[in-house]
C-alpha positions as CSV (number, residue, x, y, z in Angstrom):
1,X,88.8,119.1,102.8
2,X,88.9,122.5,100.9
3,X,91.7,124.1,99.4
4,X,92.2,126.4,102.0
5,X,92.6,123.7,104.3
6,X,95.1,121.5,101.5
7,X,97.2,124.4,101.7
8,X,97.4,124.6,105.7
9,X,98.0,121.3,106.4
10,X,101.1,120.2,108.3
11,X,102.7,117.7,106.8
12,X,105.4,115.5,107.8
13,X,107.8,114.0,104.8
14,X,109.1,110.2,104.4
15,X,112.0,110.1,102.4
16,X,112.7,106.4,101.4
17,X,114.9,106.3,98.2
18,X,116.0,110.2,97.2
19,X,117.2,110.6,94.0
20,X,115.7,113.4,92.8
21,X,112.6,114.5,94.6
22,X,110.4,117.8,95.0
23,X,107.0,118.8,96.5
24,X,105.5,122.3,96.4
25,X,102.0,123.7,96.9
26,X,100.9,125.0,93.3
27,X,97.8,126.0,91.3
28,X,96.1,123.5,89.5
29,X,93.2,124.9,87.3
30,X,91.9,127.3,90.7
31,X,93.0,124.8,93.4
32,X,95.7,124.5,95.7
33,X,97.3,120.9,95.3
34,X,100.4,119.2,96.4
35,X,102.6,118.6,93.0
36,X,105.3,115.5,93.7
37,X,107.6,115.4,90.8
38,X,110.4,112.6,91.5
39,X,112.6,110.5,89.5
40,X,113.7,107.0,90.7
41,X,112.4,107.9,94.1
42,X,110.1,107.1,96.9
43,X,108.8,109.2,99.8
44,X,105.5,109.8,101.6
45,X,103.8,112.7,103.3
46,X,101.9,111.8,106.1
47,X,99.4,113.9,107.7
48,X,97.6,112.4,111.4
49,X,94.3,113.0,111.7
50,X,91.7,110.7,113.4
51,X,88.2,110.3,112.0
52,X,85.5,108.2,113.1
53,X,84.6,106.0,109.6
54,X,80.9,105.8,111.2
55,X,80.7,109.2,111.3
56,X,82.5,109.8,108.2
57,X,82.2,106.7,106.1
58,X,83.3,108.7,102.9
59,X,86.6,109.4,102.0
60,X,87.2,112.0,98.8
61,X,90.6,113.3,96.8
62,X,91.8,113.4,93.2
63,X,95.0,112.9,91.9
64,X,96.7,113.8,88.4
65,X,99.3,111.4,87.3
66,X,101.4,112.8,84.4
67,X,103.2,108.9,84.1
68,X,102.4,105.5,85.3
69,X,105.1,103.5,86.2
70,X,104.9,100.5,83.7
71,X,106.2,97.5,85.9
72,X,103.8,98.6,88.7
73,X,101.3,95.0,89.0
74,X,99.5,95.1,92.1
75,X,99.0,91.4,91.3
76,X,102.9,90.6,92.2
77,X,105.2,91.9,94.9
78,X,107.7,92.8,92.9
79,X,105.5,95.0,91.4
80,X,104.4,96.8,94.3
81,X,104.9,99.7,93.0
82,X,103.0,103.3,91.7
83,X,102.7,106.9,90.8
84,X,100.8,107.3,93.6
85,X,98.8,105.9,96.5
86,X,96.7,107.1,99.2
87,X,97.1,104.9,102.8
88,X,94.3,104.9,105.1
89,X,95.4,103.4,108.8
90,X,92.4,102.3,111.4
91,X,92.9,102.6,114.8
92,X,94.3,99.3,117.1
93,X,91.4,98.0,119.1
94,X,92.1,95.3,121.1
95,X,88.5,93.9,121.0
96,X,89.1,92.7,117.5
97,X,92.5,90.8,118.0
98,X,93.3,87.5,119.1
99,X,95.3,86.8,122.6
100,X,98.7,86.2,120.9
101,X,97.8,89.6,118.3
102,X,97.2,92.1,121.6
103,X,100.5,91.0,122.9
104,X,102.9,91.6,119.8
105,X,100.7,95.1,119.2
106,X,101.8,95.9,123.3
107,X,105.0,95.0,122.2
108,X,105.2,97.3,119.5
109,X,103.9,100.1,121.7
110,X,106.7,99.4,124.2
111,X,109.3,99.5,121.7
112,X,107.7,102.3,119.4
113,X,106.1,104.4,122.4
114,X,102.5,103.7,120.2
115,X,100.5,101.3,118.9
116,X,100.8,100.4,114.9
117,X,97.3,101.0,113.3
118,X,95.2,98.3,113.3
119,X,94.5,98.0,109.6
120,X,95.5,99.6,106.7
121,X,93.7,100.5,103.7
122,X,95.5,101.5,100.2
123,X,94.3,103.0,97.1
124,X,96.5,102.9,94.3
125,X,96.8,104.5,90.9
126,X,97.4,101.5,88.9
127,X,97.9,101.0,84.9
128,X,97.4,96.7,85.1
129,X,93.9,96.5,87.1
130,X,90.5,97.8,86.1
131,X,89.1,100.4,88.6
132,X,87.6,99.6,91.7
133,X,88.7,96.1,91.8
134,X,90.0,95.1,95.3
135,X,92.9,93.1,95.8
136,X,94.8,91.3,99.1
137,X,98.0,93.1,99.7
138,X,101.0,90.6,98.0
């Protein structure tokens, strides 16, 4: 994605825990990027797009993180938590799931109007783990 695009994109925001919370489009160095500044808070923005990972098996960003958050361990739950983090959701597809997993995902759709994604990927910017090292969610 190019900065003109970054600074086009509709983006919907997920407030969780607001405290004190702000996002704006700025210049970083030439490019447009999203600054998040926050204290004791937690939101998202989430932006829908669908991507075939065969067609586009590469996913690319960069992030600047002026403070980690020192109790952040992605080791422990009670941890589970960071300066930033990227979610990646794959589409449901029924061929993969059990009998018993296809009915709680209709389920979901009936109650939701949608069905939840059928795995989820996370990136994290972590200050306990060494990079790249994958780890089972807690």
């Amino acid at each position: 994605m190019n900065n003109q695009s970054v600074a086009n994109v509709n983006m919907m925001k997920i407030r969780l825990h607001i405290f004190i919370l702000r996002y704006e489009m700025v210049n970083d160095n030439g490019m447009a990027v999203i600054k998040a500044q926050s204290r004791s808070s937690a939101s998202g923005l989430v932006r829908n797009i669908e991507i075939d990972p065969r067609e586009y098996p590469i996913v690319e960003w960069r992030w600047k993180i002026e403070g980690v958050l020192t109790k952040g361990d992605v080791r422990q739950k009670k941890g589970d938590d960071y300066a930033a983090r990227l979610y990646i959701f794959f589409a449901y597809d029924a061929s993969l799931l059990s009998w018993s997993e296809r009915v709680k995902y209709k389920a979901v759709r009936i109650l939701s109007g949608e069905y939840p994604p059928g795995a989820c990927m996370t990136y994290i910017w972590g200050n306990r783990t060494q990079k790249g090292v994958m780890v089972a969610s807690a």
